[in-house]
C-alpha positions as CSV (number, residue, x, y, z in Angstrom):
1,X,-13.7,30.1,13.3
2,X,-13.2,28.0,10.1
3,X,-10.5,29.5,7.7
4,X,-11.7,30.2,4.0
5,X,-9.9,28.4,1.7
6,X,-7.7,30.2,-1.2
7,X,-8.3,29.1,-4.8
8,X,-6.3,28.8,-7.4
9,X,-6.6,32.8,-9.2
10,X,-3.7,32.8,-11.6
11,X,-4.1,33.6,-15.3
12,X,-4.8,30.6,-16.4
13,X,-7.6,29.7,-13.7
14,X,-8.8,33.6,-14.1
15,X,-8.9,32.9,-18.3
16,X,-10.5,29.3,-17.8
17,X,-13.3,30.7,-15.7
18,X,-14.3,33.8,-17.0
19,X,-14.5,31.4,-20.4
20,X,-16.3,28.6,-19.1
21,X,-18.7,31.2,-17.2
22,X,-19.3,32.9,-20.5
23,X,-20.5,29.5,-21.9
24,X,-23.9,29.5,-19.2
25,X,-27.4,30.6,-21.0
26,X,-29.0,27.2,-22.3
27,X,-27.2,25.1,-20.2
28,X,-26.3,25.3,-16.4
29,X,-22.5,25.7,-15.4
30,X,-22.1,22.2,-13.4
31,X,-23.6,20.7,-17.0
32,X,-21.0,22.6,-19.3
33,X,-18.2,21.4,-16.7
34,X,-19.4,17.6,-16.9
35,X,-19.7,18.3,-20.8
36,X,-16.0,19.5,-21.1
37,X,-14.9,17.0,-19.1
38,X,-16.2,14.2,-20.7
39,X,-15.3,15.4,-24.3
40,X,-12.2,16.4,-23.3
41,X,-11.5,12.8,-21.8
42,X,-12.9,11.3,-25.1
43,X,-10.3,13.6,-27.3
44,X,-7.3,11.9,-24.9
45,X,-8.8,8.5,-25.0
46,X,-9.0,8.4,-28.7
47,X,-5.4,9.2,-29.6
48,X,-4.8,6.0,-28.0
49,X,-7.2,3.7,-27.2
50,X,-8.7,1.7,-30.5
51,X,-10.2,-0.5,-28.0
52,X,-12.3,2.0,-26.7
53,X,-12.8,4.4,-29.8
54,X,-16.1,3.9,-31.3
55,X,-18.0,4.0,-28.0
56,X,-15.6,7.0,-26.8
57,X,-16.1,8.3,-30.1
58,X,-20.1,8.1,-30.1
59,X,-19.8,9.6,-26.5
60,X,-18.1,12.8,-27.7
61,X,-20.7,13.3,-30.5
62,X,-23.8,12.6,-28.4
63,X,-22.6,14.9,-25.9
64,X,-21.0,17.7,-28.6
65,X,-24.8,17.3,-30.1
66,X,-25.9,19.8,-27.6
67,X,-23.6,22.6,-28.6
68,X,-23.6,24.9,-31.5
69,X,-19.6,25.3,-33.5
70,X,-18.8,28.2,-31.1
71,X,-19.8,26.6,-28.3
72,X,-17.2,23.3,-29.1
73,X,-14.5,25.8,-30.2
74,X,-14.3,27.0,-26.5
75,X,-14.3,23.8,-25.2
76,X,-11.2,23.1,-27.2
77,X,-9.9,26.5,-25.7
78,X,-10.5,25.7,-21.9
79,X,-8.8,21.9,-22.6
80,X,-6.3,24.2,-24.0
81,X,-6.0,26.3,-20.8
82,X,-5.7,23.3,-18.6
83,X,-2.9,22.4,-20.5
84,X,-0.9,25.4,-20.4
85,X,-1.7,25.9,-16.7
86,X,-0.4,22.3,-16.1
87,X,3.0,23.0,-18.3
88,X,3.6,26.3,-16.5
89,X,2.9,24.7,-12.9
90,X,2.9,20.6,-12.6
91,X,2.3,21.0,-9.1
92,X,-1.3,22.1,-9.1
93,X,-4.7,20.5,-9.2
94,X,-5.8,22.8,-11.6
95,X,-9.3,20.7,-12.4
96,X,-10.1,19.8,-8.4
97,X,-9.3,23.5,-7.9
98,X,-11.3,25.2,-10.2
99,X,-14.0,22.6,-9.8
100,X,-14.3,23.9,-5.8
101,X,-13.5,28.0,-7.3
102,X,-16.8,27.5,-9.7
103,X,-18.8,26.2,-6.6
104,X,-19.7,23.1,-8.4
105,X,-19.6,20.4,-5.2
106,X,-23.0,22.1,-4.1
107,X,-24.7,20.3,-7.3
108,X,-22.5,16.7,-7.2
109,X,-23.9,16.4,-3.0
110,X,-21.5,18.7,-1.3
111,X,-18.4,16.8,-3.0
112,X,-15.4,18.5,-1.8
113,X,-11.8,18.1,-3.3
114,X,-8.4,17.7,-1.0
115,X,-6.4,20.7,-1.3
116,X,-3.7,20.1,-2.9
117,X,-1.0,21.4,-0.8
118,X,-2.3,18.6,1.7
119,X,-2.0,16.4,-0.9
120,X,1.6,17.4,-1.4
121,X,2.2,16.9,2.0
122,X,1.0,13.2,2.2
123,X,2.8,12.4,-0.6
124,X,5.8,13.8,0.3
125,X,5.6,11.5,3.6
126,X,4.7,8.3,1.5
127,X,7.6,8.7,-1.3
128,X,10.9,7.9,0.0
129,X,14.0,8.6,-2.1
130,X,15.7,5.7,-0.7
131,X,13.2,2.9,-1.0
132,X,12.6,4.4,-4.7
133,X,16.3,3.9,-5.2
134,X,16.4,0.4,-3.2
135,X,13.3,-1.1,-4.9
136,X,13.5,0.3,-8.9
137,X,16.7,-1.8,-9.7
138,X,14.4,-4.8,-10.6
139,X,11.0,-3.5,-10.0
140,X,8.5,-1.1,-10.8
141,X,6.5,1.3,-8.8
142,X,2.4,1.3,-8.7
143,X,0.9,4.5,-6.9
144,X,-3.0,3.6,-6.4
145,X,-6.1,6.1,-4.9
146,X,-9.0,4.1,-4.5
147,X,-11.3,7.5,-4.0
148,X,-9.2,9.9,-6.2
149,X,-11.4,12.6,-7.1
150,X,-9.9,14.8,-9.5
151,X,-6.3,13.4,-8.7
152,X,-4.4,15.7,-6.1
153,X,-3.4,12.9,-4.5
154,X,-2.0,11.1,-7.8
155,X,-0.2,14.3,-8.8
156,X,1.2,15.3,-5.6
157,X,2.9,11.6,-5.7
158,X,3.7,12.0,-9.7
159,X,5.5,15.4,-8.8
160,X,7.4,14.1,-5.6
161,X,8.7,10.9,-7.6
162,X,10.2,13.3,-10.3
163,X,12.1,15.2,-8.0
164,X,13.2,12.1,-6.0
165,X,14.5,10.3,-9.4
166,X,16.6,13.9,-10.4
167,X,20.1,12.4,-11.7
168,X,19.5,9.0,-10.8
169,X,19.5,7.2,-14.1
170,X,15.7,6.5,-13.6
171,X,13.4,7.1,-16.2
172,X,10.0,8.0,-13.7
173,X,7.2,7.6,-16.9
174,X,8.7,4.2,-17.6
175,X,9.0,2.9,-13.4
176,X,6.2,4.3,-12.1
177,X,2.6,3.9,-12.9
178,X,-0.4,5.3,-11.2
179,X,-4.3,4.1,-10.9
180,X,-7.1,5.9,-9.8
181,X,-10.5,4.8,-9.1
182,X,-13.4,7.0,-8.2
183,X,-17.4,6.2,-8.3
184,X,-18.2,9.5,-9.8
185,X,-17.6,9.3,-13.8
186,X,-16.9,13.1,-13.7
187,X,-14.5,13.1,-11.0
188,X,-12.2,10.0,-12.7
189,X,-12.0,11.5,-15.9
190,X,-10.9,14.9,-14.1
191,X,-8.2,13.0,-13.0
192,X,-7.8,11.1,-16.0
193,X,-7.4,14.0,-17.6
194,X,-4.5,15.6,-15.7
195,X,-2.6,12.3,-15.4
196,X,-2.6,12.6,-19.0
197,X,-1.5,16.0,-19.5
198,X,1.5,15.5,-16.6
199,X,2.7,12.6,-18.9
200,X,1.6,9.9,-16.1
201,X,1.8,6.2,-17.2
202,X,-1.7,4.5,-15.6
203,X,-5.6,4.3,-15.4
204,X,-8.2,5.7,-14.0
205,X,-11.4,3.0,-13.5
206,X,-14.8,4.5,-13.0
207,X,-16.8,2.5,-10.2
208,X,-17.1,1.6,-6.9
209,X,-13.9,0.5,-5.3
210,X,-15.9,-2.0,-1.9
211,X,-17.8,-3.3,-4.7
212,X,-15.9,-3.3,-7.9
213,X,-12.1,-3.2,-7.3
214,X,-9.6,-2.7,-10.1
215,X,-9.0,-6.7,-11.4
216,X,-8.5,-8.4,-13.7
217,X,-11.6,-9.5,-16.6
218,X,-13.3,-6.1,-16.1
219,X,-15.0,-4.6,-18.7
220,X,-12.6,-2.4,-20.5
221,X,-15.5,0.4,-21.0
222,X,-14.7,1.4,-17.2
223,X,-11.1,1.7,-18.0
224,X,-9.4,5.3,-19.0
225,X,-5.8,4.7,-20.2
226,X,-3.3,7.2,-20.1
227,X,-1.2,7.9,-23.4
228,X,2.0,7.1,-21.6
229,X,0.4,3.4,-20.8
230,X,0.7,2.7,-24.7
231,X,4.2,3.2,-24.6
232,X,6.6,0.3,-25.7
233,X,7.8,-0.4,-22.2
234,X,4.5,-0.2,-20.7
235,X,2.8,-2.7,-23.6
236,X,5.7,-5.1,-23.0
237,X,5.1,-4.9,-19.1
238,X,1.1,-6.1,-20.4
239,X,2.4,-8.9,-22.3
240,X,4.7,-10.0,-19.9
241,X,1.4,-10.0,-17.3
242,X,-0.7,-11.5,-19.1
243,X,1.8,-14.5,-20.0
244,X,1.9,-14.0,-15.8
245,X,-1.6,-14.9,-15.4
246,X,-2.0,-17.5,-18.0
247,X,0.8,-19.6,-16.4
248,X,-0.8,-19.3,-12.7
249,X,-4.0,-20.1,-14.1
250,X,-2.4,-23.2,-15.4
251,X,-0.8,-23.7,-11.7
252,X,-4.2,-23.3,-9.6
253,X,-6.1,-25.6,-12.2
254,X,-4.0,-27.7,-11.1
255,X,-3.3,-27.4,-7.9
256,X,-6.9,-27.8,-7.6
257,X,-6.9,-31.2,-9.9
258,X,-4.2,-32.5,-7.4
259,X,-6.3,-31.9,-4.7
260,X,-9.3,-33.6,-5.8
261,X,-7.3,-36.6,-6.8
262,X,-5.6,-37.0,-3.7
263,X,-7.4,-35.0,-1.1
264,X,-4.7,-32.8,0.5
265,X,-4.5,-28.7,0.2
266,X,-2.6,-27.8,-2.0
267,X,0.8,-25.1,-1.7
268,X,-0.7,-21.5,-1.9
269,X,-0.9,-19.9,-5.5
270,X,-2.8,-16.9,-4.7
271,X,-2.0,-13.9,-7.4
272,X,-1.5,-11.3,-3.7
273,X,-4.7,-9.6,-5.1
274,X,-5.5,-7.1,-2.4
275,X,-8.9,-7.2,-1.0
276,X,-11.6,-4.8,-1.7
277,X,-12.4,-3.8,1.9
278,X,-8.1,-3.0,2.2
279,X,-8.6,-0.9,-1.3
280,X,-11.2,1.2,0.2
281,X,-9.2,3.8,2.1
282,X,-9.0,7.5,1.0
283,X,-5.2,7.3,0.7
284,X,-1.8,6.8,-0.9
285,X,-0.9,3.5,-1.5
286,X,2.4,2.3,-3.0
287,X,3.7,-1.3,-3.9
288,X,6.8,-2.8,-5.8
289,X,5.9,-4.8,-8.6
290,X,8.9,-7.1,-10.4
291,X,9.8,-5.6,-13.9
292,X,7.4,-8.4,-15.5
293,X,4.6,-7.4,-13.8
């Protein structure tokens, strides 16, 4: 006999769905959720990300354009709700949890969120202290989900890295960053959204992951930066990678001149990019970049 899972019923989940509930009339529930999500996304974005403003920006307003004043002022008061809930308890996934509570999977084709406390459990097998330790001297650490839903898995890791780095001199928001990728635009900006709120440095992509991994030359408009990405150490790390790839761009051209001219293969000068078919699994994944990268 299959156990019923528990949802998350504290007072900020109880506050957050009786208001979002209220909201129904005119428009269905799973429409008000994808409406909140997306606007509260574009609010995030926008502090940020000039890139991405004026089509974030025209986003928000198309989609606000179906709500009257009253109806926009709660949607600033349930974005305000996730945010308490996620100060009061980081180690939730308060959207993926009240996502399954409202019974909204039955209308996205019976999409169903990990729990998080499974989540936690994964991650708390992936993250170890010592290779943290071992590895953040002269690197940096880069926690990917290539199917991340609303980001359990993301936040379990986020949560397990803070308590491993406790009185070690490590600064987690400035060695660790964490990318998300999910095909469902709703589901990555759930995610986007918490990684924001938890004061996770990363990105959340919206596409498919066989077909349209993270790289590099995609068009920024699929890209969700978090506010901690635009910090100073985090723009530095860009610079520093995009000098990276300018300089092996140089080296293949012309590794590839040398071997036209003289008709040997050339040393390897591959950038490691991972491919797509290893960046599909559902799952943790954790590598060591050098502090440049």
């Amino acid at each position: 006999m299959a156990t019923k899972r528990i949802y998350n019923m504290g007072t900020r989940a109880t506050e957050f769905s009786k208001l979002i509930q209220s909201m129904t009339g005119k428009h269905q529930l799973w429409e008000i959720w994808a409406d909140f999500v997306t606007m509260a996304a574009c609010c995030i974005s926008n502090s940020v990300d000039s890139g991405n403003r004026e089509r974030r920006e025209d986003l928000y307003n198309r989609t606000a354009g179906k709500y009257e004043q009253d109806e926009i002022n709660n949607m600033g008061s349930l974005l305000g709700l996730v945010t308490l809930a996620l100060e009061e308890d980081p180690e939730q996934d308060f959207l993926g949890e009240m996502y399954m509570q409202l019974e909204l999977g039955s209308h996205w084709h019976g999409q169903f969120f990990t729990p998080y406390n499974v989540s936690q459990m994964m991650a708390k097998i992936s993250v170890d202290r010592n290779t943290l330790l071992d590895k953040l001297e002269y690197s940096t650490a880069k926690f990917t989900d290539c199917a991340c839903g609303g980001g359990a898995m993301l936040i379990a890791a986020a949560n397990a890295v803070k308590k491993a780095l406790v009185d070690t001199g490590y600064n987690w928001q400035d060695k660790c960053l964490f990318v998300g990728q999910d095909l469902d635009g709703i589901a990555a900006k759930m995610c986007y959204i918490q990684l924001s709120l938890l004061g996770c440095a990363g990105f959340v992509k919206i596409g498919d992951t066989l077909r349209n991994p993270v790289a590099a030359g995609d068009d920024p408009a699929d890209y969700w930066f978090t506010p901690i990405f635009f910090s100073d150490v985090w723009v530095m790390r860009r610079k520093f990678r995009a000098m990276d790839r300018i300089l092996n761009s140089e080296i293949q051209r012309g590794a590839a001149d040398e071997k036209k001219e003289t008709g040997r293969g050339a040393e390897d000068v591959s950038d490691g990019t991972v491919p797509a078919d290893e960046q599909a699994e559902s799952r943790l994944q954790i590598r060591f970049d050098e502090l440049g990268g």
